[in-house]
C-alpha positions as CSV (number, residue, x, y, z in Angstrom):
1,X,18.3,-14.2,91.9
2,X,17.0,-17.9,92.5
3,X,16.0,-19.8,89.7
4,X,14.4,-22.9,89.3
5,X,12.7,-25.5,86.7
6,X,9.6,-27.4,87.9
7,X,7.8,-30.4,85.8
8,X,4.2,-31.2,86.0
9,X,1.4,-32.8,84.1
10,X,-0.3,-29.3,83.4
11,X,0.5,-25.4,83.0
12,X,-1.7,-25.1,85.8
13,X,0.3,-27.6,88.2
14,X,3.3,-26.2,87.4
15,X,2.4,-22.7,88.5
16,X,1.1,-23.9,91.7
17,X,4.8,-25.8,92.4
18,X,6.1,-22.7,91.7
19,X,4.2,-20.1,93.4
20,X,3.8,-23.3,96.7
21,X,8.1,-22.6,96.2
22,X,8.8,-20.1,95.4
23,X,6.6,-17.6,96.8
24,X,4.2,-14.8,94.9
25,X,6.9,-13.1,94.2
26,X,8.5,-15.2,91.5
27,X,8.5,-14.5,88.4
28,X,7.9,-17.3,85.3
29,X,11.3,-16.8,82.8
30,X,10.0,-19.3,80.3
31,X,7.7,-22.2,79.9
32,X,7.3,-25.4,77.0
33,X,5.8,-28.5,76.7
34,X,8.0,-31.8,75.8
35,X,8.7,-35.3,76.1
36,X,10.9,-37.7,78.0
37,X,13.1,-40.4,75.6
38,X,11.2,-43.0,74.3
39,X,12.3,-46.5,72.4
40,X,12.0,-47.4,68.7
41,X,8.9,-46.4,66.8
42,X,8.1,-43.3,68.4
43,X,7.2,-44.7,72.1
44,X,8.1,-41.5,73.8
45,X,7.4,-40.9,77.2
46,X,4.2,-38.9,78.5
47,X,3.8,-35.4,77.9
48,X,5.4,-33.2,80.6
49,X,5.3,-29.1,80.8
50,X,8.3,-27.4,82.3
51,X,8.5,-24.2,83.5
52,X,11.6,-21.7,84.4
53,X,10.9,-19.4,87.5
54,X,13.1,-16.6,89.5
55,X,12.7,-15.2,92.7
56,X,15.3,-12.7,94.1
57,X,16.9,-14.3,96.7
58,X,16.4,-11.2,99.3
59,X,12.7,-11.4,99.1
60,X,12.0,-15.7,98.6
61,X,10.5,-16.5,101.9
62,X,7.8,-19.2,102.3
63,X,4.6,-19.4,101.1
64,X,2.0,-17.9,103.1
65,X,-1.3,-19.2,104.2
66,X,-3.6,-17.9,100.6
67,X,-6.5,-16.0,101.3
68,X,-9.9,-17.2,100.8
69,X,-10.3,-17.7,97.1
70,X,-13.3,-15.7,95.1
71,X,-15.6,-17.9,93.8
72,X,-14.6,-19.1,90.5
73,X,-11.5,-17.5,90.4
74,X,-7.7,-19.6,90.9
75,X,-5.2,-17.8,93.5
76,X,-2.3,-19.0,91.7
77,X,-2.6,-16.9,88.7
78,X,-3.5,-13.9,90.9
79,X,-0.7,-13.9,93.0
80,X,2.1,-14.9,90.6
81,X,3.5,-12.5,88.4
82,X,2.3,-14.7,85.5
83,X,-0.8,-13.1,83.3
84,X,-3.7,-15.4,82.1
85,X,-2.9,-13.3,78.8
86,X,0.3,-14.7,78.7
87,X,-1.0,-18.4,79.6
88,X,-4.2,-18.8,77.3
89,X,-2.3,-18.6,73.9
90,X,-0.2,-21.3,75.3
91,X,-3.0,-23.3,76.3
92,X,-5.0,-22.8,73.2
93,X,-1.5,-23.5,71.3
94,X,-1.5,-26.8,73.1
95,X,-4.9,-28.3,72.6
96,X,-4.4,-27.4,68.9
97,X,-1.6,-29.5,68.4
98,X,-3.2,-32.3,70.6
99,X,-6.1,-32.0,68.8
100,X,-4.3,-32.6,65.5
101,X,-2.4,-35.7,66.4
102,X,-5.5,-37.2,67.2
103,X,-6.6,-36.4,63.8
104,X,-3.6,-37.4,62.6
105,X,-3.2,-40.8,64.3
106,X,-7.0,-41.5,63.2
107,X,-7.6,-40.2,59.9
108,X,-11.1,-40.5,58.4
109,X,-12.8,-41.8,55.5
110,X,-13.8,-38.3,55.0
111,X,-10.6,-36.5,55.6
112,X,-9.0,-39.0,52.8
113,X,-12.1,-37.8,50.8
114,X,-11.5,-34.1,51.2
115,X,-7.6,-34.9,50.2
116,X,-8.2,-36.5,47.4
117,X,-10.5,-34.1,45.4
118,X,-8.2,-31.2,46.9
119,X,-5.0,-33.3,45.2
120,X,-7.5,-33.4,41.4
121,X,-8.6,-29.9,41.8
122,X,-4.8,-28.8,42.1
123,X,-3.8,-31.1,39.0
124,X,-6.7,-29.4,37.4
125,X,-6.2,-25.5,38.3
126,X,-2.1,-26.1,37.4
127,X,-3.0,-27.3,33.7
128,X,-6.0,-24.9,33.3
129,X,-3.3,-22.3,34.4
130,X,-0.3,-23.3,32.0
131,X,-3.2,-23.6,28.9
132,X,-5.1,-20.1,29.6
133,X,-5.2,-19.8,25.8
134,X,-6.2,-23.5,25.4
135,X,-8.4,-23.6,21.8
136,X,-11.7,-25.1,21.8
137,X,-12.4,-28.7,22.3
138,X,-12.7,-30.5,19.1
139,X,-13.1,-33.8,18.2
140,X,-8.9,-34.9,17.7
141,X,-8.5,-33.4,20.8
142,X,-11.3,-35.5,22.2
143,X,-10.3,-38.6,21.0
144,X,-6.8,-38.0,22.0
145,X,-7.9,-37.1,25.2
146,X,-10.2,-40.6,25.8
147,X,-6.7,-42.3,24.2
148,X,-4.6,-40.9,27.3
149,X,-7.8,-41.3,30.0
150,X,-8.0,-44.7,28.7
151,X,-4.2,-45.4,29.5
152,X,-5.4,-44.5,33.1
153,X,-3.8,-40.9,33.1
154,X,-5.5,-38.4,35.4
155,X,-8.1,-35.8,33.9
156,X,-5.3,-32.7,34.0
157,X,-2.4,-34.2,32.7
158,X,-4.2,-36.3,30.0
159,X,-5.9,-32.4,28.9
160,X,-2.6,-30.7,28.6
161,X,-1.2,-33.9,26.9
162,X,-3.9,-33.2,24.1
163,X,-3.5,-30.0,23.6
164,X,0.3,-29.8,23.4
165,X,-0.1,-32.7,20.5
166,X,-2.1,-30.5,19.0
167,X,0.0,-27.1,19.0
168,X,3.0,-29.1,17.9
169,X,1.2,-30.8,15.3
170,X,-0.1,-27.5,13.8
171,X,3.7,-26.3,13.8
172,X,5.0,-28.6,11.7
173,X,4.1,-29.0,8.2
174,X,3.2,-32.7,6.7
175,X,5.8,-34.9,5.4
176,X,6.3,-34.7,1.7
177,X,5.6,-37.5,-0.2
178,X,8.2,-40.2,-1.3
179,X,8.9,-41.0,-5.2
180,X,6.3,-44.3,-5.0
181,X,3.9,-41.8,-3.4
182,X,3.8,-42.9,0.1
183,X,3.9,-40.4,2.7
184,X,7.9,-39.8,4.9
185,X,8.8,-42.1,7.6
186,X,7.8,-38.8,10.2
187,X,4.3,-38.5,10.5
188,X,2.5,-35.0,11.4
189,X,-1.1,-36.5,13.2
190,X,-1.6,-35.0,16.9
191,X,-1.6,-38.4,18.0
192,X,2.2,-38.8,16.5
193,X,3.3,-36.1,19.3
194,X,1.6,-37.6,22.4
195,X,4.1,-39.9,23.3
196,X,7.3,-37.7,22.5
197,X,5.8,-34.7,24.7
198,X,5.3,-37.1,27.1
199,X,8.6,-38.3,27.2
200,X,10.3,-34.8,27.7
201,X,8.0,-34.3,30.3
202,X,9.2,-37.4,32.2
203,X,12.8,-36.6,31.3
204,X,12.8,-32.8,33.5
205,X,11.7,-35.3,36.3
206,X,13.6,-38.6,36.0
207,X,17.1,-38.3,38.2
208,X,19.5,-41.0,38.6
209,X,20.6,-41.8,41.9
210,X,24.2,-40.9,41.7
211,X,27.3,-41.9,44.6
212,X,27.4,-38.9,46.6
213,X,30.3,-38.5,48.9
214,X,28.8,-36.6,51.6
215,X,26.4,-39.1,51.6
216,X,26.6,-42.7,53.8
217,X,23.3,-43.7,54.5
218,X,20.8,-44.6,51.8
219,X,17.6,-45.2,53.6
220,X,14.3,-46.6,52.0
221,X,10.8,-45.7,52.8
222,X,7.5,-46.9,52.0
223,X,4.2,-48.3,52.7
224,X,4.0,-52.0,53.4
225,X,4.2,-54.5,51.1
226,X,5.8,-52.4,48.3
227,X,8.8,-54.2,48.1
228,X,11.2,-52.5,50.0
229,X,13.1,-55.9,51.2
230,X,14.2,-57.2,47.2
231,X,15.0,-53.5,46.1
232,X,17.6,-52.8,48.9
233,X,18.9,-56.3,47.9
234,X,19.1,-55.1,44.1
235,X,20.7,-51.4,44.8
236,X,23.3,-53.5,47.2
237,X,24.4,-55.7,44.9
238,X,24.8,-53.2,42.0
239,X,26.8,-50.8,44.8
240,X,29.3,-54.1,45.5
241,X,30.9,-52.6,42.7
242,X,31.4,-49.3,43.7
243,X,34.3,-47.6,45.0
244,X,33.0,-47.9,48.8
245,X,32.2,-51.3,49.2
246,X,28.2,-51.4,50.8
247,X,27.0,-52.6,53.9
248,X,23.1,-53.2,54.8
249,X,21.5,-52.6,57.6
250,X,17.9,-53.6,58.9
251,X,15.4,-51.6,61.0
252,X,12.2,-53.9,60.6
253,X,13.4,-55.9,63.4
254,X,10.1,-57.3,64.3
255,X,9.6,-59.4,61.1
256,X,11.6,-62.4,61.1
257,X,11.5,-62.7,56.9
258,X,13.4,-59.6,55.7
259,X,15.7,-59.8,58.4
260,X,16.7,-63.7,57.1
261,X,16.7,-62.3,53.3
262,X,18.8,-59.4,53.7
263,X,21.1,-61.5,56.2
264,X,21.4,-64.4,53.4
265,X,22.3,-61.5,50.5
266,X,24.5,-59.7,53.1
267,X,26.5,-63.3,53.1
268,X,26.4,-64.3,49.8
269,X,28.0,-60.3,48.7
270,X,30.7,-61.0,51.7
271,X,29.2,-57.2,53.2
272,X,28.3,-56.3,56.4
273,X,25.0,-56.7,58.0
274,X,23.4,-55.7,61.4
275,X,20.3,-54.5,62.8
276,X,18.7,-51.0,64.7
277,X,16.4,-51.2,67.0
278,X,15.8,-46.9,67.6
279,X,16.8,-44.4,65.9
280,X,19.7,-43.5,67.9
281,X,21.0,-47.0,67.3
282,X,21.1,-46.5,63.7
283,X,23.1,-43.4,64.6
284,X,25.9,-45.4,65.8
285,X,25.5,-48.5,63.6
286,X,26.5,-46.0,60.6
287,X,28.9,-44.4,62.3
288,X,30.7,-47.9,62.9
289,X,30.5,-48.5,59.7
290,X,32.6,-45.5,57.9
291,X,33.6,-46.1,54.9
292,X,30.9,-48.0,53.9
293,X,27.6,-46.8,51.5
294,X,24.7,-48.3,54.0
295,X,21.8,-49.3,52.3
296,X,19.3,-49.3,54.9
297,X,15.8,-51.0,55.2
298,X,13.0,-50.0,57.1
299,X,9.7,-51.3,58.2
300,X,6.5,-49.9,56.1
301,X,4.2,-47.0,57.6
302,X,0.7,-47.7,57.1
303,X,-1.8,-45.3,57.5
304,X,-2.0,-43.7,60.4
305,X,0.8,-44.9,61.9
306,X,2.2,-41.6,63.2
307,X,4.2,-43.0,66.0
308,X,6.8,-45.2,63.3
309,X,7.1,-42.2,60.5
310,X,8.1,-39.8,63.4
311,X,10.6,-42.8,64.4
312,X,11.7,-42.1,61.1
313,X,11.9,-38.3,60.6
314,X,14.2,-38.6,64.5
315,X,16.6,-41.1,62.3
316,X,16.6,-38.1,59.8
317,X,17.4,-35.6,61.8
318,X,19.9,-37.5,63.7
319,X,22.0,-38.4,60.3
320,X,21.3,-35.1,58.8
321,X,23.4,-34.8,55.4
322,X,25.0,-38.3,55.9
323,X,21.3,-39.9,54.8
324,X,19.1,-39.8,51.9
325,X,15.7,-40.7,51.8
326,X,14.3,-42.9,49.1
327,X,10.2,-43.2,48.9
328,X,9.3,-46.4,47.5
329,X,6.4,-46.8,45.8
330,X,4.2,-49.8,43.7
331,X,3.2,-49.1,40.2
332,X,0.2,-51.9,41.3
333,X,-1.3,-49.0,43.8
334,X,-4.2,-46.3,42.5
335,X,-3.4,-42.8,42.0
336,X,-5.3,-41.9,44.5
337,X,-3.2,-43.8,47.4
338,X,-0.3,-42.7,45.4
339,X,-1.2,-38.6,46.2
340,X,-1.9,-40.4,49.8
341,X,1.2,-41.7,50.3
342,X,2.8,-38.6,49.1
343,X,1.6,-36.5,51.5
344,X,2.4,-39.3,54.5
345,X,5.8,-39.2,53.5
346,X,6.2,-35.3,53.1
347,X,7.9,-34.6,56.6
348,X,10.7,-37.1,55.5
349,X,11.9,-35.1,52.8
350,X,12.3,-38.0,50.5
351,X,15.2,-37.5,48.0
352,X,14.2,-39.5,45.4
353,X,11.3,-41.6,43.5
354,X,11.6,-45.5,43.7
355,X,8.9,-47.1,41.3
356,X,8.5,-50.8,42.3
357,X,6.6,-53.7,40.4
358,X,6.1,-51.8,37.1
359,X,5.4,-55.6,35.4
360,X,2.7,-56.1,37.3
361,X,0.2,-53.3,36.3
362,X,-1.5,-53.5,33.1
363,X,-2.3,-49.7,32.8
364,X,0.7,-47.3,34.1
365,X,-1.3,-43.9,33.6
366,X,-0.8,-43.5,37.6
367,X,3.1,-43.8,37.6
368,X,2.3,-41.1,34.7
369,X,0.6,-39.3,36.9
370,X,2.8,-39.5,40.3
371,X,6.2,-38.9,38.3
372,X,5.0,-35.6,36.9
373,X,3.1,-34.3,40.4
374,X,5.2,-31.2,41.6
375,X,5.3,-32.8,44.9
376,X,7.1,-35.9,44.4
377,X,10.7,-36.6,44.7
378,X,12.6,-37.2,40.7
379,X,12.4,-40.7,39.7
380,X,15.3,-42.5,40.3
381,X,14.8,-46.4,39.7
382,X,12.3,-48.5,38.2
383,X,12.0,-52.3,39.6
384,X,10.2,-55.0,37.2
385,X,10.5,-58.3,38.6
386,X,12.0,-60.2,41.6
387,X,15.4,-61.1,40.1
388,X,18.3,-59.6,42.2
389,X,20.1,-57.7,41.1
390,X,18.8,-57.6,37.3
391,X,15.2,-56.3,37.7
392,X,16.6,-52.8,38.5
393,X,17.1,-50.0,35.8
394,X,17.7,-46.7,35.6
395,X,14.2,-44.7,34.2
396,X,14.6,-43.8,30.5
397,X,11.7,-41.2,29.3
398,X,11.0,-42.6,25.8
399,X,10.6,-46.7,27.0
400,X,8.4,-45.3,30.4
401,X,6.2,-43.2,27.8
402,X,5.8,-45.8,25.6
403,X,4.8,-48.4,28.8
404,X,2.3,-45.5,29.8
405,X,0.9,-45.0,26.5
406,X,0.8,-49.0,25.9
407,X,-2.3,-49.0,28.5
408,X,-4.0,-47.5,25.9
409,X,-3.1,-50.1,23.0
């Protein structure tokens, strides 16, 4: 048996090379589309398909002159032993996922749309579902409910929130009144509850990052201008004093500024510091670096920027259980480009929830809203101010409520 693998642009070419070498006798063994290496960000090379073919070696000869072809009809997949059954699913397979990059890569206004009201609807159905035997409005529970809207919490959440207050507030019995007549420190009103069930809420989700041995690299992701650069620098300086000393290194290499800043800390903590340039180069970078906890920083994704998020699912894959993945994320941003960001990030896996600039938003109803979404990562910091490495802390439940419920003050 003679086997060979051919490359070409198409399917199509690729069964002409092989039939023009092999004969009509060959027989394809296996086929797939991929890509040759490409540099940092995702600049892979162009598409190629390859294709595995067999001829037995006592019946290969050269090709012979084809016949006249029928009109509309392609010789190659008549004289192979390859079926067009075998090939359309393939091609069909193909444009599909072609087809969806594209969409990918150029998302429109009325795709983000769509996403959005699918991401309310879902919020919606999941708190109708855990309240099937919700009781009728009524005006507490309306007024509680326009308390929490006003605080800038989502529709769902803000309608569970209610009528939880109200159930627990129906449980327990009022306070008895002191000797001068006054009512007990604990009050009983609906409203009293709101902020408590909200705190044990955020608890089930809040998770501090803890050391992990099996972990080395600490990577951060997130869109641009979240402030990625200062929190690496806080979470480095609070790991100087861990048992592995930290190291930092940079993969938003074509910015001059965060490069200088993390340089400057790296310096002034006596720490390593170096730069990637590809994903494979961060590979070895870390693994020079053993012993070290490497808090890595990364250049923001925008949207639509496929090519430098699947640069950073190949640095993923390539670390495997040596890296985590934290999403960082403003508090300044809406809820809707919260749910957005979200689902950009999803192929990443991202181990936990960084919340950035949580002193400069007013109303904190979204950060409400994002920390209790099924789909995101547990909160793991909370960064509220520019001051390295003291504007870092780990997420309490009762002083986030209260922040949330202070939008409504």
């Amino acid at each position: 048996m003679h086997i060979r693998r051919f490359e070409a642009a198409s399917l199509l070419e690729a069964v002409r090379q092989v039939k023009q070498e092999l004969g009509p006798d060959a027989v394809v063994l296996s086929s797939r589309r991929t890509r040759r290496d490409g540099g940092w960000f995702g600049l892979f090379g162009r598409p190629v398909v390859e294709v595995t073919a067999a001829v037995d070696r006592d019946v290969r000869r050269a090709p012979e002159a084809d016949p006249a072809p029928r009109v509309g009809a392609d010789p190659s997949w008549r004289d192979l032993q390859l079926t067009k059954a075998l090939i359309d699913p393939l091609e069909a397979e193909l444009r599909e996922l072609r087809r969806r990059v594209e969409e990918l890569a150029r998302p429109s206004a009325a795709q983000a749309e769509l996403l959005r009201e699918l991401r309310e609807a879902r919020r919606l159905a999941s708190a109708l579902l855990r309240e099937a035997k919700a009781p009728a409005p009524e005006s507490c529970e309306a007024q509680l409910f326009a308390r929490l809207r006003e605080a800038g919490i989502g529709s769902g959440p803000a309608a569970l929130l209610g009528r939880e207050a109200l159930a627990r507030a129906a449980e327990r019995p009022a306070a008895p009144a002191t000797p001068d007549g006054d009512a007990a420190a604990a009050p009983s009103s609906a409203e009293s509850f709101v902020e408590e069930i909200l705190a044990e809420k955020l608890d089930r989700r809040l998770e501090p990052l803890r050391p992990d041995a099996a972990t080395q690299a600490e990577i951060v992701v997130g869109p641009p201008g979240v402030g990625k650069t200062t929190t690496i620098a806080k979470l480095a300086a609070r790991a100087s004093a861990d048992d592995r000393p930290p190291a930092i290194v940079t993969t938003d290499v074509l910015r001059i500024g965060p490069e200088l800043q993390l340089r400057g800390l790296a310096e002034r903590l006596g720490v390593p510091f170096d730069a990637a340039t590809s994903a494979r180069e961060l590979l070895r970078k870390v693994s020079a670096l053993r012993g070290h906890r490497i808090w890595v920083d990364t250049a923001g994704c925008g949207p639509g920027d496929v090519q430098a998020l699947l640069e950073l699912l190949r640095a993923r894959e390539l670390l495997g259980p040596r890296a985590r993945v934290h999403l960082a994320l403003s508090a300044t941003a809406k809820t809707d480009d919260l749910g957005l960001a979200l689902e950009r990030y999803k192929p990443l896996r991202p181990d936990s929830l960084i919340l950035t600039r949580i002193d400069e938003s007013r109303r904190l109803g979204n950060v409400a809203d994002l920390v209790l979404d099924d789909d995101a990562p547990p909160l793991s910091w909370v960064t509220n101010g520019q001051r390295v490495p003291e504007d870092l802390w780990l997420p309490d439940p009762r002083t986030l409520a209260s922040l949330v419920l202070g939008g409504a003050a």
